[in-house]
N, C-alpha and C positions, 0 to 999 in steps of 0.2 A: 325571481331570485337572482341576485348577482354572484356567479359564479369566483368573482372575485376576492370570494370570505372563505369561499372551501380552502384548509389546512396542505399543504402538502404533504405526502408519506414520508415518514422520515426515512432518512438516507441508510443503506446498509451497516450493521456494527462495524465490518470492517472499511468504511472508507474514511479518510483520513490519512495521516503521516508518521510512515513508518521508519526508523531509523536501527543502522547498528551501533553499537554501544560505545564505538569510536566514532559514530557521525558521521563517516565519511561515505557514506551509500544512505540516501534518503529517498524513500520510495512513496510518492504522493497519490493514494488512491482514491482517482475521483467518482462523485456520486453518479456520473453518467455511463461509468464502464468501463474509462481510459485510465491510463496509471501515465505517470511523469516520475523518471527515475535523474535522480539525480549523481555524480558520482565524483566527491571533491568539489572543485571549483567549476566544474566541468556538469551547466545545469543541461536539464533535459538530454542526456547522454543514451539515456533510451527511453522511449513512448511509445502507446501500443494500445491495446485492449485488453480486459480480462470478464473473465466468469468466474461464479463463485459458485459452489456446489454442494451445500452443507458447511462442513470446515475447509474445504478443499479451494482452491484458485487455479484458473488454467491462464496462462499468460500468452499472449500474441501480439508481439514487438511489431512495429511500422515495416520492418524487413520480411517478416515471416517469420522468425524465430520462435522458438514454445519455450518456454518454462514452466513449471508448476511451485507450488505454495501450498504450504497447511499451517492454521490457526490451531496451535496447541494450549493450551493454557495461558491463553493472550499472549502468547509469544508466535511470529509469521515466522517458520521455517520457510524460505525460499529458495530452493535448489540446496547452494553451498553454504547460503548467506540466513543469519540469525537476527530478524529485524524487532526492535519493541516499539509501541506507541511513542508520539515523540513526546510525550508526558509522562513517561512510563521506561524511559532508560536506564538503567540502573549504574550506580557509579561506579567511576572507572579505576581502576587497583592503581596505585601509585600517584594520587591527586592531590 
């Protein structure tokens, strides 16, 4: 048998591209563990690793840095930061 027809797992619900509601912080989590934060024009302004724990994310930047994350009702509280799917932002008052 050719191993080559077995399906891949799909990838966790949360990886993908998360943004806040002005754009300007998009946070790209990828299927392998690594996140790509972008901030402005200003891409890759931090990268790193995470884990996911249930609803929970533990984040570890290229420096050493921690952060954490929680998936509330499809919405990524991140620290300070309020990020939606980037298909999923909701519009912005005064548009």
């Amino acid at each position: 048998m050719n191993d080559d027809t077995a399906s891949p797992a799909a990838p966790h619900p949360f990886v993908g591209t998360w943004v806040t509601a002005d754009g300007h912080i998009r946070q790209e989590l990828l299927a392998d563990g690594r996140y790509d934060e972008a901030r402005g024009n200003r891409r890759s302004a931090y990268t790193g690793s995470y884990t996911v724990t249930g609803n929970h994310i533990d984040y570890v930047d290229d420096t050493g840095f921690t952060a954490t994350g929680d998936v509330r009702d499809g919405i990524l509280h991140h620290e300070h930061l309020v990020l939606y799917r980037e298909d999923a932002v909701p519009p912005r008052a005064g548009r």
